[in-house]
gemmi code that builds the backbone of each chain (N, CA, C; Angstrom):
import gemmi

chains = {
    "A": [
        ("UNK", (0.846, -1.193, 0.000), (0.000, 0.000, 0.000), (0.883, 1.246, 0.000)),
        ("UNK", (0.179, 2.293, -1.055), (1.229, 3.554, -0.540), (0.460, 4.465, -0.439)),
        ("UNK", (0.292, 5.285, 0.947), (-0.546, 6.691, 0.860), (0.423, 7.888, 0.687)),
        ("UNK", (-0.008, 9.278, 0.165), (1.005, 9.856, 0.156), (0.662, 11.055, -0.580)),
        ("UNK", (0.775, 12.131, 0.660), (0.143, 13.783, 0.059), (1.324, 14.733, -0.202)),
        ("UNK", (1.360, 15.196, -1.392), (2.543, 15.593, -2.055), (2.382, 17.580, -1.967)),
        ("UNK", (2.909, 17.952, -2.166), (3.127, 19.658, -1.943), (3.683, 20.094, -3.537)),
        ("UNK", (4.450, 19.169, -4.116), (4.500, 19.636, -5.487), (3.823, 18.692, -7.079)),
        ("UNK", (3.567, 19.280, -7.837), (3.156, 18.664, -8.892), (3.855, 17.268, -9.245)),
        ("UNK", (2.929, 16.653, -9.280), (3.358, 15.228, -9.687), (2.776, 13.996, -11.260)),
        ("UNK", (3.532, 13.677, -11.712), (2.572, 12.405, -12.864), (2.263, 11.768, -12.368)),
        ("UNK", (0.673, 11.627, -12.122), (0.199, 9.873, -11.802), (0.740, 8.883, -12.689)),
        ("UNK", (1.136, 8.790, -13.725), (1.253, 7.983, -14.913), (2.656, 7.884, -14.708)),
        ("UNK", (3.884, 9.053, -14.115), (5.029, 8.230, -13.817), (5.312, 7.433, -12.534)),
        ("UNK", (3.974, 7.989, -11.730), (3.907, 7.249, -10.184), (3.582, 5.988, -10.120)),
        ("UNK", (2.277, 5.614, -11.391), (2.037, 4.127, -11.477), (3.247, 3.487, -11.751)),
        ("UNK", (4.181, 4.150, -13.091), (5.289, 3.074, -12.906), (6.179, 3.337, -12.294)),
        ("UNK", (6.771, 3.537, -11.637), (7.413, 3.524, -10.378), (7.421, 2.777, -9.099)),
        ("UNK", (5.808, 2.903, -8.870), (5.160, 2.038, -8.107), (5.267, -0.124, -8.676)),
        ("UNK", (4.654, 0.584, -9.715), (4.454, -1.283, -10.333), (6.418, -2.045, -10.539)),
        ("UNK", (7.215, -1.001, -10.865), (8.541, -1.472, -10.832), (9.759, -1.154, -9.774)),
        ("UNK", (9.032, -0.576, -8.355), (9.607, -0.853, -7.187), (8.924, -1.604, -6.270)),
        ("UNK", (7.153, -1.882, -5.990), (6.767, -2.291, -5.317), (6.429, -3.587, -5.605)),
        ("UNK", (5.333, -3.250, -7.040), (4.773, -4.389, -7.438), (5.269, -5.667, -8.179)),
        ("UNK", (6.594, -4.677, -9.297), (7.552, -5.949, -9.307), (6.957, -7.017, -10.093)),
        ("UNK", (5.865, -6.486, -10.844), (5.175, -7.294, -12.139), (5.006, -9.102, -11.425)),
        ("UNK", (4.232, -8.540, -10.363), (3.450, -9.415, -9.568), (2.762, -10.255, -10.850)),
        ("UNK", (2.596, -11.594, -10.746), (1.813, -12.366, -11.544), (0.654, -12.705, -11.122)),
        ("UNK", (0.294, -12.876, -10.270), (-1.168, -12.821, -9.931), (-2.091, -11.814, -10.639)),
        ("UNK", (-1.590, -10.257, -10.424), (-2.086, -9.264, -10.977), (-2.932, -9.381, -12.181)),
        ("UNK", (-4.509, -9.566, -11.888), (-4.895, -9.609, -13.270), (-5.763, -8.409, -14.215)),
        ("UNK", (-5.688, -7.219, -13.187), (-6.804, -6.202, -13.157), (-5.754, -4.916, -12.563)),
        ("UNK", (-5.987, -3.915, -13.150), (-5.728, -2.709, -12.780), (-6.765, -1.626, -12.974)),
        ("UNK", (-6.933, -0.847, -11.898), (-8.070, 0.053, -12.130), (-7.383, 1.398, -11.539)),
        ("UNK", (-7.707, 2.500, -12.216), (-6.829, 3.826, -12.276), (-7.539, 4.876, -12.081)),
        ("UNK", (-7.484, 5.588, -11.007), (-8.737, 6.545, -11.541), (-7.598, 8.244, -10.743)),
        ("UNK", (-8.088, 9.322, -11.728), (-6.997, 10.370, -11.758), (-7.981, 11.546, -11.737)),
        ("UNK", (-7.897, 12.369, -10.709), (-8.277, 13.674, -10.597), (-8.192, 14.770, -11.049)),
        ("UNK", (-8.201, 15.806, -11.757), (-7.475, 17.012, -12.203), (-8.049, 18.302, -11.529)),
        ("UNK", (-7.244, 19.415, -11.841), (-8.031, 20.821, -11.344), (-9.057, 21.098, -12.868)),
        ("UNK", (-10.185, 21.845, -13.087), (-11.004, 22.236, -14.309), (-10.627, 23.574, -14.406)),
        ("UNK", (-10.930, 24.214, -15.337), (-10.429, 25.601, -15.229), (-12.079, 26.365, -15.026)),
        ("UNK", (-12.991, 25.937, -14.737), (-14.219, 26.442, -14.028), (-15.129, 25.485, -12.643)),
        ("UNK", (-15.511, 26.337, -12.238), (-16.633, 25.534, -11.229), (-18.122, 26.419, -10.855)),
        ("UNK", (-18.880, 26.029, -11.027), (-20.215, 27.005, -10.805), (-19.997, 27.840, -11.416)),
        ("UNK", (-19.665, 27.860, -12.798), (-20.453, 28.907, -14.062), (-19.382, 29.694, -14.021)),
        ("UNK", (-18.212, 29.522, -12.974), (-16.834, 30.833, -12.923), (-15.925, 30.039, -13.399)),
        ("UNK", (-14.609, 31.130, -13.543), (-14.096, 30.356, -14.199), (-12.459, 30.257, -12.932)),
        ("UNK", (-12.140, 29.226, -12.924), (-11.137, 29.297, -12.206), (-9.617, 29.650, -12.120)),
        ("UNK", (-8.827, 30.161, -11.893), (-7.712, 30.569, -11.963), (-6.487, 29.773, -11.232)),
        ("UNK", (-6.561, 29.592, -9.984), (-5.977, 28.616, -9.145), (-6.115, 27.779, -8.005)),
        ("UNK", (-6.073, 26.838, -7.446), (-6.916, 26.346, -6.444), (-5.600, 25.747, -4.922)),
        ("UNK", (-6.029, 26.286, -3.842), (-5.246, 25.685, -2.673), (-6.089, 25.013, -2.175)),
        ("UNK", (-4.951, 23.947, -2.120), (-5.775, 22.401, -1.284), (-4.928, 22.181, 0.251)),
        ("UNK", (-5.798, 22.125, 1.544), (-4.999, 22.056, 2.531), (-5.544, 20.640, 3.402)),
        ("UNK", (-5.046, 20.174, 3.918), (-5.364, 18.749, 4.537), (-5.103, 19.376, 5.871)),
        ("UNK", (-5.486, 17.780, 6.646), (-4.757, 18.122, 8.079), (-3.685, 17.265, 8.814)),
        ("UNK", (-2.764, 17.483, 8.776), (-1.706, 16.059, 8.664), (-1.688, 15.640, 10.284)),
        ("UNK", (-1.840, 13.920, 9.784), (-2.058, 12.927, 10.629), (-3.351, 12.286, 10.449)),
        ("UNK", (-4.016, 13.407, 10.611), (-5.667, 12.896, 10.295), (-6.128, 12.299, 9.122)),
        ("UNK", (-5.578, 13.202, 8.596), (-5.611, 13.153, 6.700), (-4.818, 11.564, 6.473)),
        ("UNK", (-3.708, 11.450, 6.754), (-2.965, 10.212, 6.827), (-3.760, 9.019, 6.916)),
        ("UNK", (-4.191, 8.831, 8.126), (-4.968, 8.173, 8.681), (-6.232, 7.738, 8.160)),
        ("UNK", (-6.859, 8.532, 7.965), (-8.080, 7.792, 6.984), (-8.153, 7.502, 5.655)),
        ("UNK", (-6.739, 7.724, 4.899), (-6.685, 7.619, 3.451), (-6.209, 6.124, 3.860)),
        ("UNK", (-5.399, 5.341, 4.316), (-4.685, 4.750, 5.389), (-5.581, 3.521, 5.191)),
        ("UNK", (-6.983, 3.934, 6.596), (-7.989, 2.950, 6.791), (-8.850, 3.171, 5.376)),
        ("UNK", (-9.010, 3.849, 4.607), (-9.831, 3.819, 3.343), (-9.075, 2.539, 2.648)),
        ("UNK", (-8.050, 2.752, 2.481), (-7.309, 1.803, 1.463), (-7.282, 0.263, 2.269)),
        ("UNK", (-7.283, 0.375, 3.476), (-7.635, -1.063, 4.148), (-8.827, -1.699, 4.343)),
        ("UNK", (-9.638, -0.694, 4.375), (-11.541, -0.956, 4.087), (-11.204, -1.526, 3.031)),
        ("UNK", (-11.152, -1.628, 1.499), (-11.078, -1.823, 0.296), (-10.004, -2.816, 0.067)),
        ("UNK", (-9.072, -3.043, 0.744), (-8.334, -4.465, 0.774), (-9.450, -5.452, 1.351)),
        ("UNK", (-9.865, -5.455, 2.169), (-10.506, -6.393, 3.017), (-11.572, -6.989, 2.114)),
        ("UNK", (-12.741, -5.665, 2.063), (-13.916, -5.885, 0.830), (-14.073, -6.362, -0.210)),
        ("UNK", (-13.267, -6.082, -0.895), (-12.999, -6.779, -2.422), (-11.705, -7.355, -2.486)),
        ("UNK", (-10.691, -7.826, -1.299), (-9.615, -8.991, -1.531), (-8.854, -8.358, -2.870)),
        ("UNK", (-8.137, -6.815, -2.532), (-7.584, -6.867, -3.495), (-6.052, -6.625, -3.484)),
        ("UNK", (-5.225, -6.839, -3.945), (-4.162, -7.124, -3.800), (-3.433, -6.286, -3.298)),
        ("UNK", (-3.416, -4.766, -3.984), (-2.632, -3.704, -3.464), (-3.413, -2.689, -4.047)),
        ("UNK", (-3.397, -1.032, -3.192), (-3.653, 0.148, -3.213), (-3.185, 1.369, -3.262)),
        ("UNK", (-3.326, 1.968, -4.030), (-2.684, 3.527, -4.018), (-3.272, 4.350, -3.536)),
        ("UNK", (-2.732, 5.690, -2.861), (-3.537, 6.945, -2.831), (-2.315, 8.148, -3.048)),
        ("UNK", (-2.384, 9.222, -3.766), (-1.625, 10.121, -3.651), (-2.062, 11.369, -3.958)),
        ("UNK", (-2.159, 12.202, -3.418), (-3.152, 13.722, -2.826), (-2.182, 14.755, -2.974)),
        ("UNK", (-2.698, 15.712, -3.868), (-1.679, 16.834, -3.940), (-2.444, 17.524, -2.709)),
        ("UNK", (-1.431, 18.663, -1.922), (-2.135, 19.578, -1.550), (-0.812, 21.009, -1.995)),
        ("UNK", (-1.517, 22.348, -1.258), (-0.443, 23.143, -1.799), (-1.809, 24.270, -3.053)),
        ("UNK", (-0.868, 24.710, -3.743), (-1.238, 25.534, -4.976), (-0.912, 24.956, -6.231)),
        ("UNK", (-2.436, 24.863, -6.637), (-2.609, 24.253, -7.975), (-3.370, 24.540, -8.943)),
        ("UNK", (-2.994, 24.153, -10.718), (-3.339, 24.828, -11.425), (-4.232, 24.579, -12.492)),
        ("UNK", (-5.132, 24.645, -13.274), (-5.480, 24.079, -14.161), (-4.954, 23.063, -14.731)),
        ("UNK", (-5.695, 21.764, -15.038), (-5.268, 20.420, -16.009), (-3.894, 20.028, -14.889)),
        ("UNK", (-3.567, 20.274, -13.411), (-2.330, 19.823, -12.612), (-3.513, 18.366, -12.077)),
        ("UNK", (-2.933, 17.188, -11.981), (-3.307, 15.776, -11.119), (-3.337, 16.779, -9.495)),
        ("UNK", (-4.952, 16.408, -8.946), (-5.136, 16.562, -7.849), (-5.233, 15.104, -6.897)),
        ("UNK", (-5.286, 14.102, -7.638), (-5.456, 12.418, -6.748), (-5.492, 11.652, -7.949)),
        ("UNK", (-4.835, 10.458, -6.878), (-3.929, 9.111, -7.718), (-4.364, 8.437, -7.461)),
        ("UNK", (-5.551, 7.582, -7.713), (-6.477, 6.446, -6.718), (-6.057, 4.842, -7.729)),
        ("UNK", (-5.154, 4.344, -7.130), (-5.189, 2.399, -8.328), (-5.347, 1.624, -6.830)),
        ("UNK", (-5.939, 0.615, -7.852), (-6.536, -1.148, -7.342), (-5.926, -2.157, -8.291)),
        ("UNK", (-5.379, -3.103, -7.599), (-4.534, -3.977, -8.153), (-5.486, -5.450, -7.749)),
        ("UNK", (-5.704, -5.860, -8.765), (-6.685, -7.272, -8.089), (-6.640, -8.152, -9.158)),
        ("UNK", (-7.028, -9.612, -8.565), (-7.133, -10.668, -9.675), (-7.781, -10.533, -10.690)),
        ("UNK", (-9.033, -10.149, -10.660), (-10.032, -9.853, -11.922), (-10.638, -8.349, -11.722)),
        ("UNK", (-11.186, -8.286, -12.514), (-11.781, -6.606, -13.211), (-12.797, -5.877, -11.917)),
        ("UNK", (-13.601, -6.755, -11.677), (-14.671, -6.072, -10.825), (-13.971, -5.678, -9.132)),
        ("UNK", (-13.084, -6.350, -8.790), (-12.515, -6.059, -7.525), (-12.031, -4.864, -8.056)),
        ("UNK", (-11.554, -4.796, -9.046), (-10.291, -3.466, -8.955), (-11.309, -2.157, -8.996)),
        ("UNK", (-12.037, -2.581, -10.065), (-13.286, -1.224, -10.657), (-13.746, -0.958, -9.117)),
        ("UNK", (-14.677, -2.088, -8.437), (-15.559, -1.597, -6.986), (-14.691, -0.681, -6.296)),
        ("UNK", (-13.179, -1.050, -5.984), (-12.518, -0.607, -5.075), (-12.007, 0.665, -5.140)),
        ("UNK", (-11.889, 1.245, -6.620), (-11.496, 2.179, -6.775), (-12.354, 3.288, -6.453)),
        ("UNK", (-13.504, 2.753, -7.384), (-14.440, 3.365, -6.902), (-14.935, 4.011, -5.481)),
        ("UNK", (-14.464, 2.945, -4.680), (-15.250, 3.012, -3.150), (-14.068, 3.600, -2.485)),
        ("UNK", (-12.826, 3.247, -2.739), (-11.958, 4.493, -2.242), (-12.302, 6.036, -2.433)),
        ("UNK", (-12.411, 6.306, -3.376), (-12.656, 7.605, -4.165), (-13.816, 8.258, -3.790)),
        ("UNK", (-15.122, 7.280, -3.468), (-16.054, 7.824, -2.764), (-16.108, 8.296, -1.210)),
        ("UNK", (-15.033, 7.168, -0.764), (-14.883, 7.818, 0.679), (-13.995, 8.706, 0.799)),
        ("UNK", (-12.911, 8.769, -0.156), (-12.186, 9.963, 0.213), (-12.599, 11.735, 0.091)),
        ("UNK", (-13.583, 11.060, -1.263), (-14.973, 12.634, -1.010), (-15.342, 12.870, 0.088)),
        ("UNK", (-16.171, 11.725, 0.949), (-16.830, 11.857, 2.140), (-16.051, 12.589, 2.854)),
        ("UNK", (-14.673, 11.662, 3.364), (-14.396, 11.486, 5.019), (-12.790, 12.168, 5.147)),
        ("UNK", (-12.316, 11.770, 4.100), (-10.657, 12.252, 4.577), (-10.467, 14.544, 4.424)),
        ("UNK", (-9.573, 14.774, 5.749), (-9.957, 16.364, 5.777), (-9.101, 16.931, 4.509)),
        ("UNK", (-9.916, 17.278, 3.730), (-8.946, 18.368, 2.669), (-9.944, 19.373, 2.127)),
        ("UNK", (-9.497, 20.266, 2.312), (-10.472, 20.890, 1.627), (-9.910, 21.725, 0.769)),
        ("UNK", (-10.420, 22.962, -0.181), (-10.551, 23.497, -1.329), (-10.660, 24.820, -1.040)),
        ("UNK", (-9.743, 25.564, -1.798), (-10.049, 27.370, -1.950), (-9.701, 27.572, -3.011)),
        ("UNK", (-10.628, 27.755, -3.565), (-10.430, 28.498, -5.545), (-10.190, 30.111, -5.609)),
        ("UNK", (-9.468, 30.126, -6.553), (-9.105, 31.599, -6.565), (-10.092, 32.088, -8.168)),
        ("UNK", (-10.963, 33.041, -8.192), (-11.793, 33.432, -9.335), (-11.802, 34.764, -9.614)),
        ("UNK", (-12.131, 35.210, -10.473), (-12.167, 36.489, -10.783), (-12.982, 37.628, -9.676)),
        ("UNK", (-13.890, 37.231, -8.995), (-14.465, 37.728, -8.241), (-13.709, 37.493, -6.355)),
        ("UNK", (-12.568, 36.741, -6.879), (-11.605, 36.792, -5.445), (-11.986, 35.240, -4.842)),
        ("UNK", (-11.252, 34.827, -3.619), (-11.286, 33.433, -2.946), (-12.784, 33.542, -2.524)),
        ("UNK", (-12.935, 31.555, -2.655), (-13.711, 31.065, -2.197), (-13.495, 29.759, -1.783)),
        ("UNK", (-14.489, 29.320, -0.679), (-14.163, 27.970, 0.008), (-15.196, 27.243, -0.883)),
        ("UNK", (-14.271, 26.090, -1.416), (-15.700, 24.950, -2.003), (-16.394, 24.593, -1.209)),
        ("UNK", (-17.617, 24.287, -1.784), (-18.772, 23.023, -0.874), (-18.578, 21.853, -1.291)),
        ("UNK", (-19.073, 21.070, -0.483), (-19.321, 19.931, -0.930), (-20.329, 19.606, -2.403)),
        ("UNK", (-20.403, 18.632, -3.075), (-21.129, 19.338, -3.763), (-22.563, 17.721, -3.081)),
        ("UNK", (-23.987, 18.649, -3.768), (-25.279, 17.865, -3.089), (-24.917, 16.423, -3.147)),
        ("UNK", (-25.135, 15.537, -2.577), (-25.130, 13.869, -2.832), (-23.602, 13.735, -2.570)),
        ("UNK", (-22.752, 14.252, -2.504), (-21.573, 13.823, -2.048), (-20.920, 14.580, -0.410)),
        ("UNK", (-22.131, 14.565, 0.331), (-21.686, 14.769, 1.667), (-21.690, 14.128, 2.024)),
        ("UNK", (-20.859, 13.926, 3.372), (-21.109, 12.617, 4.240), (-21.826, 12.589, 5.343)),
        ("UNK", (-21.738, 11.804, 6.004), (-22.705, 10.902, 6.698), (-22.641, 11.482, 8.601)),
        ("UNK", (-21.237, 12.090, 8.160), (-20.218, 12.279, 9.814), (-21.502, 13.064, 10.914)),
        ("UNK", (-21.078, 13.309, 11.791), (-22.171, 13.858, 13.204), (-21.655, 15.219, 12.761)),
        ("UNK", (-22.544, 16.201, 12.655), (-22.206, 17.689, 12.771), (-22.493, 18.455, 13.938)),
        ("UNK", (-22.212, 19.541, 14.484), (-22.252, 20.318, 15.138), (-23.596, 20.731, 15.159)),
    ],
    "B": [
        ("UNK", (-8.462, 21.158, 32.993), (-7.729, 20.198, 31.709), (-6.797, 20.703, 31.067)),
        ("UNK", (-6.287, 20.638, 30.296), (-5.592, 21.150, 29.099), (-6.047, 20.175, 27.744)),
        ("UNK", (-6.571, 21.429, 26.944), (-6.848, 20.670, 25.391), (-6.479, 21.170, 24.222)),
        ("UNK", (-6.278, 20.755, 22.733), (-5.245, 21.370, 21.939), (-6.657, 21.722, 21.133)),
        ("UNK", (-6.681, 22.626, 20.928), (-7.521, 22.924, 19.664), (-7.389, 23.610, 18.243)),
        ("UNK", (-7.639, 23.022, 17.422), (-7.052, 23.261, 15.960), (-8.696, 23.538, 15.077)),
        ("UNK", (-7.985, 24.429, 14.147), (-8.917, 25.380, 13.528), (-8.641, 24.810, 11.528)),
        ("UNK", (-9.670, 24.433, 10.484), (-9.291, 24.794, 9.448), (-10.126, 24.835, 8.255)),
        ("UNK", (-8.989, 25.462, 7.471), (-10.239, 26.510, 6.469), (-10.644, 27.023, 6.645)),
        ("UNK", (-12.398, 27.786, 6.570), (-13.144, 28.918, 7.011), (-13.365, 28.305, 8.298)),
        ("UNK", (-13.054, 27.865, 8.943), (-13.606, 28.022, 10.347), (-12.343, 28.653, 10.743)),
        ("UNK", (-10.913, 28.266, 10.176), (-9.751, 29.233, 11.008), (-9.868, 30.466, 10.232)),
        ("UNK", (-10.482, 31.114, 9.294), (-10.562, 32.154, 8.908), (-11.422, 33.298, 9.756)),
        ("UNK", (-12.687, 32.173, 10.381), (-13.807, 32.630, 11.065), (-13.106, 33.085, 12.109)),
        ("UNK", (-12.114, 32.219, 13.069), (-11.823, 32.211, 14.193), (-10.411, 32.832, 14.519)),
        ("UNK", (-9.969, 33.293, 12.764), (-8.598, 34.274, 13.111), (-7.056, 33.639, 13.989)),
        ("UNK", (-7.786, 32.447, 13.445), (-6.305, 31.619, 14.252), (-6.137, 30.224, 13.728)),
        ("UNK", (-4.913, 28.921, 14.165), (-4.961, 28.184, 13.287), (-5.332, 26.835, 14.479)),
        ("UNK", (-4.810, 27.646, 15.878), (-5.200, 26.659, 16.994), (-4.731, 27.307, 18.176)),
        ("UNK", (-5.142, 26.696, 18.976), (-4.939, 27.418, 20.275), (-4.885, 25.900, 21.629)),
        ("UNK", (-4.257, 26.905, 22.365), (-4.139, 25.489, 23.866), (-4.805, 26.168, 24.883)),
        ("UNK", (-5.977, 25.720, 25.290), (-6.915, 25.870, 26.268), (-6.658, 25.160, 27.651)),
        ("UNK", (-7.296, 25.981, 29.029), (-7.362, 25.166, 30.298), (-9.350, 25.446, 29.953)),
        ("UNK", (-9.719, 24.170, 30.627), (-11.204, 23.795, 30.220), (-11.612, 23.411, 31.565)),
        ("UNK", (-12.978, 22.954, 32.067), (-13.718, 21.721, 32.990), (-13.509, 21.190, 32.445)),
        ("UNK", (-13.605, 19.849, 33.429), (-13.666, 18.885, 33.366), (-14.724, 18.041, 32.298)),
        ("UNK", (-14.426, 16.966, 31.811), (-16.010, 16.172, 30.987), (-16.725, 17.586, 29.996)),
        ("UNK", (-16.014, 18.425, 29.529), (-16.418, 19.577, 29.044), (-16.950, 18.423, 27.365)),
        ("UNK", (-18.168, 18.554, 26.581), (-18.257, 18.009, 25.512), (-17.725, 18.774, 24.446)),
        ("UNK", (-17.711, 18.843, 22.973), (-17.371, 19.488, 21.606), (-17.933, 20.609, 21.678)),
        ("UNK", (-19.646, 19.573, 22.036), (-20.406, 21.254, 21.409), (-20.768, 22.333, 22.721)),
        ("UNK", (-20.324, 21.540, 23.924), (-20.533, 23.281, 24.510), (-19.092, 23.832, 24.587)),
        ("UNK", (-17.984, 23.296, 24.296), (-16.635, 24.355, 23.665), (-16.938, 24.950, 22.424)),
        ("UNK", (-17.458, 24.286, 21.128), (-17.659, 25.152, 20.361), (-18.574, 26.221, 20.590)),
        ("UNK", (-19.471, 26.254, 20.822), (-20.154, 26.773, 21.806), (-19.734, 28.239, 22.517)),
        ("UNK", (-18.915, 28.024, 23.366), (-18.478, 29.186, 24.076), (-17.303, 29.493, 23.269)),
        ("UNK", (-16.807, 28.689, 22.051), (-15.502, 29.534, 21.446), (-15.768, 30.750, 20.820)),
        ("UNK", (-17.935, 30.549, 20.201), (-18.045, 31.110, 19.081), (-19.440, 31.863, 19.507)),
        ("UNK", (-19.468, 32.516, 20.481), (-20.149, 32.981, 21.473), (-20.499, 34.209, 20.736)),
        ("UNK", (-19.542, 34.842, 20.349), (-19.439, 35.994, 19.195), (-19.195, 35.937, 17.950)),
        ("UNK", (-19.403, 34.789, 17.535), (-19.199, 34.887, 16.324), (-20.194, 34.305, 15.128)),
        ("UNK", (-20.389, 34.766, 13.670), (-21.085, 34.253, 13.103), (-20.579, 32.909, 12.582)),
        ("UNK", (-20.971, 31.684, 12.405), (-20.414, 29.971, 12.325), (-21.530, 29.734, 10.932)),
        ("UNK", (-20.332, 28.800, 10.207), (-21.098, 28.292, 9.225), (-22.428, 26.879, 10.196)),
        ("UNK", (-22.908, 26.567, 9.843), (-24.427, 25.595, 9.887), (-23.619, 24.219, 10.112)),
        ("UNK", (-22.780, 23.958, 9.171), (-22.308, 22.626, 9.130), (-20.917, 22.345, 9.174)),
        ("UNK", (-20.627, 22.097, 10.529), (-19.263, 21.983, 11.068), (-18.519, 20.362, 11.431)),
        ("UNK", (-17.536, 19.987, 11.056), (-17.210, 18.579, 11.579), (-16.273, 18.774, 12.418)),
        ("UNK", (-16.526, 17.506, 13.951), (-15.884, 17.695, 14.841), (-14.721, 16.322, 14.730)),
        ("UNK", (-13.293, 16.954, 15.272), (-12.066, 15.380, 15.195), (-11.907, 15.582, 16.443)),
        ("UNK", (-11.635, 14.145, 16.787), (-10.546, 14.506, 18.759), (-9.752, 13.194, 18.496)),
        ("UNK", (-8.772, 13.677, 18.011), (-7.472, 12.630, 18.574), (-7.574, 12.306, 16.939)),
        ("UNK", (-7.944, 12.954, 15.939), (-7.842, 12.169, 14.355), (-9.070, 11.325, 13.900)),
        ("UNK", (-9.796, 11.311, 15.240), (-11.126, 10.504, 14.959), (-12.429, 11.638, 14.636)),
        ("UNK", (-13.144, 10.923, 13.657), (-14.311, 11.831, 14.048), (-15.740, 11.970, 15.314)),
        ("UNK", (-15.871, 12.470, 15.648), (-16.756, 12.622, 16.935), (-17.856, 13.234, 16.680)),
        ("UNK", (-18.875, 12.938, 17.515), (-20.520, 13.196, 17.453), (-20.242, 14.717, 18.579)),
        ("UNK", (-21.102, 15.737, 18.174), (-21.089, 16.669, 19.025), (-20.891, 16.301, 20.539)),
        ("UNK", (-21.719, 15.344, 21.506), (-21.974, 15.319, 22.755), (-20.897, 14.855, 23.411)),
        ("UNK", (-19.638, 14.144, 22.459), (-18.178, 13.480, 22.795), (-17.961, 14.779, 24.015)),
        ("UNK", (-17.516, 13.739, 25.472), (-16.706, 14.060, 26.259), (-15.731, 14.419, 26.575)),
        ("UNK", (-14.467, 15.690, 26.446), (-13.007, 15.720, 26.100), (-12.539, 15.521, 27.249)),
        ("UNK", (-10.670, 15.090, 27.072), (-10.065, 14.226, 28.304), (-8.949, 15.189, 28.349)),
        ("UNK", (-8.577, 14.962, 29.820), (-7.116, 15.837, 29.649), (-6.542, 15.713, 28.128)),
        ("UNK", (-5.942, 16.696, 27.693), (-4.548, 16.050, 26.622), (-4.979, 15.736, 25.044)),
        ("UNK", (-6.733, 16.353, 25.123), (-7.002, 15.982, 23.782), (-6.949, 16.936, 22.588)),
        ("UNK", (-6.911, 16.453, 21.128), (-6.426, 17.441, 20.387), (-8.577, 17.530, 19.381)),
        ("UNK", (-8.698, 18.818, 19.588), (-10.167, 18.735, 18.623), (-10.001, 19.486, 17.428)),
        ("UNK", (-10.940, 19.220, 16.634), (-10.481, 20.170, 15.539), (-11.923, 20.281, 14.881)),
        ("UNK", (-12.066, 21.934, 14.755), (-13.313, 21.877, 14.142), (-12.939, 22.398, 12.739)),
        ("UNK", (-13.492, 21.895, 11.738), (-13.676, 22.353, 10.497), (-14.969, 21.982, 9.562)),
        ("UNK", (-15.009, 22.740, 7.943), (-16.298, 22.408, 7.233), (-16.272, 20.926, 6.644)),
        ("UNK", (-17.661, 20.488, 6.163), (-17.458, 19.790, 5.431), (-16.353, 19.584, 4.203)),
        ("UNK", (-15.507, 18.387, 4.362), (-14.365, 18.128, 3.206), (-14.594, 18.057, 1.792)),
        ("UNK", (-13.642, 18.459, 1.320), (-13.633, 18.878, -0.395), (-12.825, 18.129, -1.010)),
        ("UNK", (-12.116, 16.777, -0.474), (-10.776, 16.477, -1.376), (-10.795, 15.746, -2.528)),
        ("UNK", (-10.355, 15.409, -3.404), (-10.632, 14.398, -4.497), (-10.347, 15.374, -5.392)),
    ],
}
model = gemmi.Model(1)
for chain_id, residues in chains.items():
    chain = gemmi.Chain(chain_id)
    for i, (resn, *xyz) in enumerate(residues, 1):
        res = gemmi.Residue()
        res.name, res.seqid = resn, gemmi.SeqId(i, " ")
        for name, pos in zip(("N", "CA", "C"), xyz):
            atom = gemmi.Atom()
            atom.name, atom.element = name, gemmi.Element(name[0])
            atom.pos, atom.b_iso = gemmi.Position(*pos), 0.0
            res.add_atom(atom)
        chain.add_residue(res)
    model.add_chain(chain)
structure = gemmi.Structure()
structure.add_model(model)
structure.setup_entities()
């Protein structure tokens, strides 16, 4: 497993291999890879965006990307997991998250990725400040992708 | 007691700081510290509470030595 929140721009696409030819080591079992890659858009709500700071909360943040990726070993028995989270200042078309599932067949890898990616919407702390023509703003969540947590 | 309290995003914007170290009561819960932190202040509606990296239900009990952290709903992905 590798979790891992980065401060400068990174390739998911040179991280997968890196990963698959220091960790994974062209594992033979491996029969499924599932990839899923984040970017910044250069709009959100009808504006258009300019730059975006992403801030986590370290330890916490750690920690549940951590147990996310071990929820999803367990569930779908899958072999190995990625996570890698920019935070920092970022720019249009820059990789904001690195989410792979490594599993015997197709549907473990697809569910898992998936279900990582959904909880890391939910539950892990990072949040979002876009910079727009009309000056900073804090993202929302957006409807159907809040979570579940106890509020104040 | 002594408790660590940490602030982020618009709630440390709200609250003009990034954390602070408090003496408290005893069995003091989340929400009557948030509560008296924000006594004066206007608070977004929907706040999430951590103590110790975990997430917690408002009525959570704090212990000597604990770290809370209030912030908004998360944005990451």
């Amino acid at each position: 497993m590798k979790i891992e929140i980065m401060n400068e721009k990174f390739d998911p696409w040179q991280s997968l291999v890196d990963y698959k030819k220091n960790v994974l080591q062209n594992n033979p079992k491996i029969g499924a890879t599932s990839v899923f890659v984040g970017t910044v858009r250069d709009f959100n709500d009808d504006e258009e965006v300019q730059n975006m700071e992403l801030e986590h909360y370290p330890g916490m943040t750690e920690k549940y990307l951590e147990d996310i990726v071990n929820t999803a070993i367990k569930k779908y028995k899958i072999i190995d997991g990625l996570i890698i989270h920019r935070v920092g200042l970022l720019e249009p078309t820059d990789p904001i998250v690195l989410v792979a599932s490594w599993s015997e067949h197709r549907d473990n890898a697809f569910n898992a990725t998936r279900d990582i990616m959904e909880a890391l919407k939910a539950e892990a702390p990072f949040w979002k400040k876009e910079s727009t023509d009309n000056g900073f703003r804090w993202v929302e969540p957006t409807v159907g992708e809040e979570s579940s947590i106890d509020e104040v | 007691m002594k408790i660590y309290v940490k602030y982020f995003a618009s709630v440390r914007d709200i609250m003009g700081k990034g954390s602070e170290d408090l003496k408290v009561e005893a069995s003091l819960s989340a929400n009557e510290l948030w509560e008296s932190l924000t006594v004066d202040k206007k608070t977004p509606v929907r706040i999430l509470i951590a103590v110790n990296h975990e997430y917690v239900n408002k009525n959570f009990k704090l212990k000597d030595g604990d770290e809370i952290a209030f912030f908004p709903p998360v944005t990451g992905g």
